[in-house]
C-alpha positions as CSV (number, residue, x, y, z in Angstrom):
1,X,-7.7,5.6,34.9
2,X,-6.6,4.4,31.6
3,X,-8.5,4.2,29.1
4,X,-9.6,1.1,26.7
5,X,-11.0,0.5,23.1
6,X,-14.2,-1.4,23.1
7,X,-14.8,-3.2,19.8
8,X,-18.0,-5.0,18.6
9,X,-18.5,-6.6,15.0
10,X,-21.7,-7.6,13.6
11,X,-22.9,-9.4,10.6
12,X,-25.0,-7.1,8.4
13,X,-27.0,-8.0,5.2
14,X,-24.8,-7.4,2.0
15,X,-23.3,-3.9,1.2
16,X,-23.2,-3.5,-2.7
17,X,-20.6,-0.4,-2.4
18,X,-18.7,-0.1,0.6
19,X,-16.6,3.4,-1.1
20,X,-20.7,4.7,-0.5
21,X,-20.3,4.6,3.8
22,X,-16.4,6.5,2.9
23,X,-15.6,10.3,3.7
24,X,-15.7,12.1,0.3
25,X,-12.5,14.6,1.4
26,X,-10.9,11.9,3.1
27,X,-12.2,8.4,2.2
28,X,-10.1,5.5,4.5
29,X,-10.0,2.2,2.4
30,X,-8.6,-1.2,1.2
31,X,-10.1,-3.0,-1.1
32,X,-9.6,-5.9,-3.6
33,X,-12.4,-7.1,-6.3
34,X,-15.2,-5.2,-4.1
35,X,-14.0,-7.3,-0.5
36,X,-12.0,-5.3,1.5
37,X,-13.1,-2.5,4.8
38,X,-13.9,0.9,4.4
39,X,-14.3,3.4,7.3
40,X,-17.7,5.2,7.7
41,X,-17.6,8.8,7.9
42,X,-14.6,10.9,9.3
43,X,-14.6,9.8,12.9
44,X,-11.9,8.8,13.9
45,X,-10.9,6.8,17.7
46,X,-6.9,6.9,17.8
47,X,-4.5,8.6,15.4
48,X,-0.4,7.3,15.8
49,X,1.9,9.8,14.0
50,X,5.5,9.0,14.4
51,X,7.1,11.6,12.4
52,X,10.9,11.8,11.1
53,X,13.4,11.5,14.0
54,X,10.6,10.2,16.7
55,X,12.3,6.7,17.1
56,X,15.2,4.9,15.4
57,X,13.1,2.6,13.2
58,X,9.4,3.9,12.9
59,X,7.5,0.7,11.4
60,X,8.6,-0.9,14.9
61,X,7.4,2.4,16.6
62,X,3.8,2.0,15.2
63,X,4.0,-1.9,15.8
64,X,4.8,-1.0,19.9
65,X,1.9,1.6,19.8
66,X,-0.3,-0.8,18.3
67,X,0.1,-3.4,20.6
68,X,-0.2,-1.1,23.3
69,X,-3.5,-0.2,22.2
70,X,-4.7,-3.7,20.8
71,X,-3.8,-5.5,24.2
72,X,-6.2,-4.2,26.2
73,X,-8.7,-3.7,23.9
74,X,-12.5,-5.2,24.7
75,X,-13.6,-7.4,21.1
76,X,-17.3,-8.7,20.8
77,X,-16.1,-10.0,16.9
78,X,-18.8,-12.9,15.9
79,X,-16.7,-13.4,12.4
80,X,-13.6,-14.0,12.7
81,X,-12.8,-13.0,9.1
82,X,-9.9,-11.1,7.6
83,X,-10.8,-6.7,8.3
84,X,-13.1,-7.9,11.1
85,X,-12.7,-6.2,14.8
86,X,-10.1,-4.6,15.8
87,X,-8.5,-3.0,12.9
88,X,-6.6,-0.1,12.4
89,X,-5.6,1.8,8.7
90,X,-1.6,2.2,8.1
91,X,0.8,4.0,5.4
92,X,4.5,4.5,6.4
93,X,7.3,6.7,4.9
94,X,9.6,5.2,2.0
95,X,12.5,6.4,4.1
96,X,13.2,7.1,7.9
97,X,14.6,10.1,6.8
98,X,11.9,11.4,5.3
99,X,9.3,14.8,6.4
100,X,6.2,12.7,6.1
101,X,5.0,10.6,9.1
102,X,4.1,7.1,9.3
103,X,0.5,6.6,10.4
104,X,-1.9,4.6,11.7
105,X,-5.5,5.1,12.0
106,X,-8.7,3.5,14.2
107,X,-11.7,4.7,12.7
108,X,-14.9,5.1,14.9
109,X,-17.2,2.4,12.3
110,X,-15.9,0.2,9.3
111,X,-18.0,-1.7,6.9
112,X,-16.1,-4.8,5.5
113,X,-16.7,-7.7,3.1
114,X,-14.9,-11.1,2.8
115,X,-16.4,-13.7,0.8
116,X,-19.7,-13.0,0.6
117,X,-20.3,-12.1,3.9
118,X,-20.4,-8.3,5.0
119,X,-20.0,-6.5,8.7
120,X,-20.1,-3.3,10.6
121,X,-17.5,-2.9,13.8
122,X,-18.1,-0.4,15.9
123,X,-15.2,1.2,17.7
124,X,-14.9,3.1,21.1
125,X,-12.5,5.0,23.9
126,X,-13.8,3.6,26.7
127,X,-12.3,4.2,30.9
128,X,-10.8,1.5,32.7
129,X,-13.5,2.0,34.8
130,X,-16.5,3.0,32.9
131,X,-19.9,0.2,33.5
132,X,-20.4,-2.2,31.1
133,X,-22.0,-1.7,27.4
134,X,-25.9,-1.4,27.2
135,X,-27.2,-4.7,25.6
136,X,-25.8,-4.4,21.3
137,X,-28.7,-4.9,19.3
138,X,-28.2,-8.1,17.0
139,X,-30.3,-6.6,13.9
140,X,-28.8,-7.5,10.6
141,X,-28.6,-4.2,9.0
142,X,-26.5,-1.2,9.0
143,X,-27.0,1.3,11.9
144,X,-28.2,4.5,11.5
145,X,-24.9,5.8,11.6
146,X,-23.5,4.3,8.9
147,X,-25.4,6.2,6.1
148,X,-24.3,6.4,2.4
149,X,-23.0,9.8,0.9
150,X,-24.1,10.8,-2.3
151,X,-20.6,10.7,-4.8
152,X,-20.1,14.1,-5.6
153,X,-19.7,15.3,-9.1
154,X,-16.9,14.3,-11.8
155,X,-14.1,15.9,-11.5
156,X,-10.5,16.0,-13.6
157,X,-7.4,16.8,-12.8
158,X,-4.4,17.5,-14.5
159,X,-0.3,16.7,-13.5
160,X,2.5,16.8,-15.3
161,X,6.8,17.1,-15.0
162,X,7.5,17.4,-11.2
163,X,11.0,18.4,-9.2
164,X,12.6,15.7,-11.7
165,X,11.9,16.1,-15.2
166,X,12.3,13.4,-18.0
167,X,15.7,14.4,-19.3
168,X,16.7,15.0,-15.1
169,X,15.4,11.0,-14.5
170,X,17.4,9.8,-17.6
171,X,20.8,11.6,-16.4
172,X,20.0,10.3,-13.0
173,X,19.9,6.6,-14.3
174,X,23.0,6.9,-16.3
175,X,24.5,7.7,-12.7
176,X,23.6,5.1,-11.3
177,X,25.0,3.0,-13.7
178,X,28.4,4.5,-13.4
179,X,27.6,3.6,-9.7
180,X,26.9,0.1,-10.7
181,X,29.7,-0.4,-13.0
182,X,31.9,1.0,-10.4
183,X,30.4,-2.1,-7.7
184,X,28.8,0.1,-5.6
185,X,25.6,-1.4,-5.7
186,X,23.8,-4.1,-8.0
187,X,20.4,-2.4,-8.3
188,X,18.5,1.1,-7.4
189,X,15.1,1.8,-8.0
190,X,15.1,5.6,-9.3
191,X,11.7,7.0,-9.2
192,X,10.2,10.7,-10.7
193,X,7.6,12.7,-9.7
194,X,4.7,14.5,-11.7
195,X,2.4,17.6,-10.1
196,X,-0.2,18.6,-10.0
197,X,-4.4,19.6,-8.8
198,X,-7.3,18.9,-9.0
199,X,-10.0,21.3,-7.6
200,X,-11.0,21.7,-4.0
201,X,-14.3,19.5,-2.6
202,X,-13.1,16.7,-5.1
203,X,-15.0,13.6,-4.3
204,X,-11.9,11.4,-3.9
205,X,-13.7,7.8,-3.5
206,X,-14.4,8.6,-7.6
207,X,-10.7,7.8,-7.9
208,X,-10.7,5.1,-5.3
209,X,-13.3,3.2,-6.8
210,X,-11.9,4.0,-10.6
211,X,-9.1,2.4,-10.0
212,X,-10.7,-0.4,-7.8
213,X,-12.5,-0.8,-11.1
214,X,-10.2,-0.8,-13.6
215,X,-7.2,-2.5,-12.0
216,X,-9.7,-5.2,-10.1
217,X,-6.7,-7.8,-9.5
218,X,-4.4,-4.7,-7.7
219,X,-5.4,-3.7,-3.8
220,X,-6.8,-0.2,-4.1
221,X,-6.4,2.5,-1.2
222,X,-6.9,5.7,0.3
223,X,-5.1,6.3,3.9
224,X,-4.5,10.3,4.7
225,X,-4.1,11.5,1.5
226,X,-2.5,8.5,0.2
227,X,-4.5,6.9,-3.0
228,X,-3.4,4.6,-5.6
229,X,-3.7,1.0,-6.9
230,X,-0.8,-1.9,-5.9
231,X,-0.3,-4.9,-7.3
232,X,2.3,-5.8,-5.2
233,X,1.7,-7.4,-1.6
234,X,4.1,-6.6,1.1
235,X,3.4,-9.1,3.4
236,X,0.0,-10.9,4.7
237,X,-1.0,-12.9,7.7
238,X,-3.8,-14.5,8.4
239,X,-3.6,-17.2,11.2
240,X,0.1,-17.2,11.3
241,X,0.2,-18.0,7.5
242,X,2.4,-15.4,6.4
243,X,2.7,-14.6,1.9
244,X,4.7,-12.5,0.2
245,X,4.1,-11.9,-3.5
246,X,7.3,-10.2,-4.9
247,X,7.0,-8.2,-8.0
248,X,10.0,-6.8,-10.1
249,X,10.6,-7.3,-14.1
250,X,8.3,-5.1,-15.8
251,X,7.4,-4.6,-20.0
252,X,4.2,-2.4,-21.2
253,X,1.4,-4.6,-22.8
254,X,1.1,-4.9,-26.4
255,X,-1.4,-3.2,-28.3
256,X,-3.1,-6.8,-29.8
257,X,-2.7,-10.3,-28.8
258,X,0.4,-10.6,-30.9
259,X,2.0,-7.7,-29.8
260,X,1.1,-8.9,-26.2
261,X,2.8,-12.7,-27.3
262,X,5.9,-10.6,-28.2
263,X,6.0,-8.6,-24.9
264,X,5.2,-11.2,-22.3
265,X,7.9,-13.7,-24.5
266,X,10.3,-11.2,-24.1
267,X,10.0,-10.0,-20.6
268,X,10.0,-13.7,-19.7
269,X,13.6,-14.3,-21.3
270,X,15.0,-10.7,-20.4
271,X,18.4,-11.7,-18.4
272,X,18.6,-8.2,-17.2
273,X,14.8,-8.4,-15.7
274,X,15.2,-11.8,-14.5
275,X,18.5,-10.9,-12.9
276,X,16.4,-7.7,-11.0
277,X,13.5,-9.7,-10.1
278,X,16.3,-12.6,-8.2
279,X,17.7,-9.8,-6.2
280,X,13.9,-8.9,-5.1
281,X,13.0,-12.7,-3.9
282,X,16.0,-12.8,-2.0
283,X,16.3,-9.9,-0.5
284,X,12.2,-11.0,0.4
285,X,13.4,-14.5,1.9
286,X,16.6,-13.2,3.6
287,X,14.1,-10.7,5.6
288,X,11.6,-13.4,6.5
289,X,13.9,-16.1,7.5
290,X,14.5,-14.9,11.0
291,X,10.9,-15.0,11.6
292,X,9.3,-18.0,9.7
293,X,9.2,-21.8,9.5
294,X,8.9,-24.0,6.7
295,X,9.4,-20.8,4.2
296,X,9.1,-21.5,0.3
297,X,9.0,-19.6,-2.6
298,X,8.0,-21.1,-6.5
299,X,11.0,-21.8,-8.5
300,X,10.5,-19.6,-11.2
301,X,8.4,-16.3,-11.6
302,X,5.3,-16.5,-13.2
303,X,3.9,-14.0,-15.4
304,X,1.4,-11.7,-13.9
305,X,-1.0,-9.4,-16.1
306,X,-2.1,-6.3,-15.7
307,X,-4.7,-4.3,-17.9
308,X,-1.4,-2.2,-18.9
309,X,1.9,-4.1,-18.3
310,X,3.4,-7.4,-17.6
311,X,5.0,-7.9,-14.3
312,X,7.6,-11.2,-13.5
313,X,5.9,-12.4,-10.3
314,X,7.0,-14.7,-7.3
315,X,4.8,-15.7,-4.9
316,X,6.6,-16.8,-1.4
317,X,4.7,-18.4,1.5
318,X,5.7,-19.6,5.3
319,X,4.7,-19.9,8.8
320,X,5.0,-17.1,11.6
321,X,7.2,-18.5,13.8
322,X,7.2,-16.0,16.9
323,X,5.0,-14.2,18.3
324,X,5.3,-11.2,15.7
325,X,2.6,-9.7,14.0
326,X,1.8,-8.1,10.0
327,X,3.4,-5.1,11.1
328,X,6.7,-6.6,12.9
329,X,7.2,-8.4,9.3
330,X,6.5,-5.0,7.3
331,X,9.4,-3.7,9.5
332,X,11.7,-6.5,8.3
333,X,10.7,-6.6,4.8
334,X,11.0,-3.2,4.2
335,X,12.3,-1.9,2.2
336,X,12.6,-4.5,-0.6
337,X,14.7,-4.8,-3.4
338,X,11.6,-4.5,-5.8
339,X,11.4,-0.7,-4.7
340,X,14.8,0.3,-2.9
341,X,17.9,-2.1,-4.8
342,X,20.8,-4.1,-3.3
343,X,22.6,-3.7,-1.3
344,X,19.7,-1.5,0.9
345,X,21.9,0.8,2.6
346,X,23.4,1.9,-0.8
347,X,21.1,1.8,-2.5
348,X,18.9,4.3,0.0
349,X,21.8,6.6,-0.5
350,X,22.1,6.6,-4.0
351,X,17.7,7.5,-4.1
352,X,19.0,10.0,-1.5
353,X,20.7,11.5,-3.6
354,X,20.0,11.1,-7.3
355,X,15.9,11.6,-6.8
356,X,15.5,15.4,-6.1
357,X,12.6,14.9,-4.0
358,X,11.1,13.4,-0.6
359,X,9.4,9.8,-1.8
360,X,7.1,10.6,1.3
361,X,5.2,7.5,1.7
362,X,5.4,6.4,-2.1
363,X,6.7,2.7,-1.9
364,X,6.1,2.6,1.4
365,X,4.4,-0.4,3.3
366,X,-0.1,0.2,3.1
367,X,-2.7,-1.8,4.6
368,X,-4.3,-3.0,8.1
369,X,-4.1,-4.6,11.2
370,X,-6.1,-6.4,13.3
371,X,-5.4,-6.5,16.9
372,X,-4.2,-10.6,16.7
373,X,-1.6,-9.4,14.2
374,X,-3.2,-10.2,11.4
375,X,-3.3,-7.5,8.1
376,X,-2.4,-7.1,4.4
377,X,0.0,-4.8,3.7
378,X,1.4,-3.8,0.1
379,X,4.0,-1.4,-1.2
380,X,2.2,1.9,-2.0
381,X,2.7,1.8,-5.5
382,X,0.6,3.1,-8.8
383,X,-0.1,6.1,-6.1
384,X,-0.7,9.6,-5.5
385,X,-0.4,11.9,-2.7
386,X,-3.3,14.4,-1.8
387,X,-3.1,17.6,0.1
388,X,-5.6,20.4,0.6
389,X,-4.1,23.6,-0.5
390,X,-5.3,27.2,-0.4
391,X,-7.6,27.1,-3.2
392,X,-7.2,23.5,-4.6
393,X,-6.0,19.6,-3.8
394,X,-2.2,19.4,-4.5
395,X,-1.7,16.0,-6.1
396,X,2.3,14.5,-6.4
397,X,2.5,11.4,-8.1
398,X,5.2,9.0,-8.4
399,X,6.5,5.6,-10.3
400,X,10.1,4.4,-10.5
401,X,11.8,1.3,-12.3
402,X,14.8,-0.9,-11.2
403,X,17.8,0.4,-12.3
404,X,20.9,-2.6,-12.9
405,X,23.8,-3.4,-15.2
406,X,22.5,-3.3,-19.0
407,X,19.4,-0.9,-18.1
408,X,19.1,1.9,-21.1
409,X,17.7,5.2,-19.8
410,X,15.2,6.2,-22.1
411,X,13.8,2.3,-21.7
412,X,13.4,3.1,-18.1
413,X,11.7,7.0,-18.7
414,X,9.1,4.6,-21.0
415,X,8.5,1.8,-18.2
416,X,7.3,4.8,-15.9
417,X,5.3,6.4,-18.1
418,X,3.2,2.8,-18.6
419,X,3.4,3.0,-14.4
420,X,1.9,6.2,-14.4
421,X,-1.0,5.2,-16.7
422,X,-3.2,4.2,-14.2
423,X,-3.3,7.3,-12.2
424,X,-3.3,9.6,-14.7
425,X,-6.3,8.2,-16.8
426,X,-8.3,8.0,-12.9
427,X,-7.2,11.3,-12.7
428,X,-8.7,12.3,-16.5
């Protein structure tokens, strides 16, 4: 017989740390100024890998295999709320081409909070078949299965030049403006990498929840390996509301008030960054068009600020119009313009072959889904990649900047350093 997931959310009295309930070695989480859902433990229900050359397009891989295991699915959710029920955790590859899968994860128990108001879902494998559920206790507490673990110690770590060194990123921008100048493209975003470890048993959710912390207005996350702070939302839907907030246009922050006058002034009358951050809203609208009514987007960017930069900022809102879900849209949308260039096909190649590394799922679409279709989903940006090694935790790192007509190399080499700030002082 087949089998079925069996779901079953209940209000709990408040949760003051949700990163607490999270696996140590391999913590799953979203989170936003403390609200967000966290899995408890390490057990997990269903794992979907699609891995490179498993299906044509692999975000609309996951999206069949998620609807495959959402419509069936048996959901006692008295809530209602955004990360209640049903919900599964998701990071997929920059490129299709790429060695790293896209995945999706059901954990076994999450622990959420929206608004106030905090739950526990309980998820299960269950036969076609099998009897029904004993009676769910209705006690407003966590069960004794979701028990805090102790943070482990502090721990530092240390990275530094990867496969493409600073002098390597700066030739590889003047290429691309030869590519540019010649009309091949308008814009490629040209990322590098730094390396590194940190030492094995590393209490990860101390990075998680340093960067939850210190960059409060970015979504922080931690799916397979994946950790890092974004402050740029792919796509969410909530109720067939879909937003987009598009993010391109960056300068560092000042080190005073002044300073910080000078920057944002400047940033907000840079023709070059306002020129990059038009080809990201349209590229953003052109994808969302097809599936979306009454679409509109604010007529000039606004200025958002981070505790280390200045980003131009657009925030675009509409109604689904289909029967699509979060993770249908995350296949149209990506990849933007904010993280790939125009057009997309050319400018893929050209991060083919001018970055001499695999992005893996750096600026790739992370978040959640529910089984209605709902989820937030942001480019995996500000982010690192962990994998157990032999005798440590290999960490790559990544951060990019758009590359079009008038950009001077050694300006971009500096805006990556200010985008690898974050991670690095976490990682400190």
């Amino acid at each position: 017989m087949s089998s079925r997931l069996v779901v079953e959310t209940r209000e709990i009295d408040p949760v003051e740390d949700l990163l607490a309930y999270a696996d140590p070695s391999r913590p799953l989480a979203w989170l936003r100024r403390g609200d967000g859902i966290v899995a408890v433990g390490d057990a997990i229900v269903e794992t979907v890998r699609i891995p490179a050359g498993a299906a044509a397009l692999r975000s609309a891989a996951i999206a069949r295999a998620w609807r495959e295991l959402a419509q069936d699915a048996e959901i006692d959710d008295e809530l209602g709320l955004p990360g209640s029920g049903l919900v599964a955790f998701g990071a997929l590859t920059f490129d299709e081409d790429s060695a790293a899968d896209s995945i999706l994860v059901v954990p076994a128990l999450v622990i959420g909070r929206h608004h106030g108001r905090t739950w526990i879902t309980r998820i299960r494998s269950s036969s076609a078949s099998a009897p029904a559920p004993e009676p769910r206790p209705t006690a407003t507490e966590p069960r004794p299965e979701a028990a805090t673990i102790a943070y482990g110690p502090h721990w530092a770590g240390t990275v530094g030049p990867g496969a493409q060194s600073p002098q390597g990123y700066q030739d590889s921008v003047r290429q691309a403006l030869e590519r540019i100048a010649a009309g091949e493209l308008s814009k490629v975003v040209l990322a590098r990498d730094l390396t590194g470890s940190i030492p094995a048993g590393s209490d990860l959710r101390r990075l998680v929840r340093a960067l939850s912390t210190g960059y409060p207005d970015t979504w922080a996350f931690a799916v397979d390996g994946l950790i890092g702070a974004s402050p740029e939302t792919l796509v969410t839907v909530q109720q067939r509301t879909v937003t987009a907030r598009v993010l391109a246009g960056t300068i560092g922050r000042g080190a005073d008030a002044d300073a910080d006058t000078v920057a944002s002034s400047h940033l907000a009358s840079s023709t070059k960054d306002l020129d990059e951050h038009e080809y990201a809203v349209q590229s953003v609208l052109a994808s969302l068009r097809p599936h979306t009514r009454a679409l509109a987007a604010s007529e000039q960017p606004f200025l958002l600020k981070l505790p280390n930069l200045f980003h131009l900022a657009t925030d675009v809102e509409g109604e689904l119009a289909d029967g699509g879900s979060s993770l249908d849209l995350v296949g149209a949308l990506h990849p933007t313009a904010a993280v790939a260039g125009t057009p997309t096909s050319a400018a893929i190649a050209a991060i083919r072959e001018l970055e001499p590394f695999d992005r893996g799922r750096y600026a790739g679409p992370v978040g959640w889904v529910d089984a209605a279709g709902n989820g937030e989903w942001a480019i995996a940006l500000r982010c690192a990649q962990f994998t157990p090694a032999e005798t440590d935790i290999a960490v790559t790192a990544y951060a990019g900047a758009g590359i079009v007509a008038g950009s001077d190399p050694e300006s971009e080499l500096l805006e990556t350093r200010v985008k690898f700030r974050p991670l690095v002082d976490a990682l400190a």
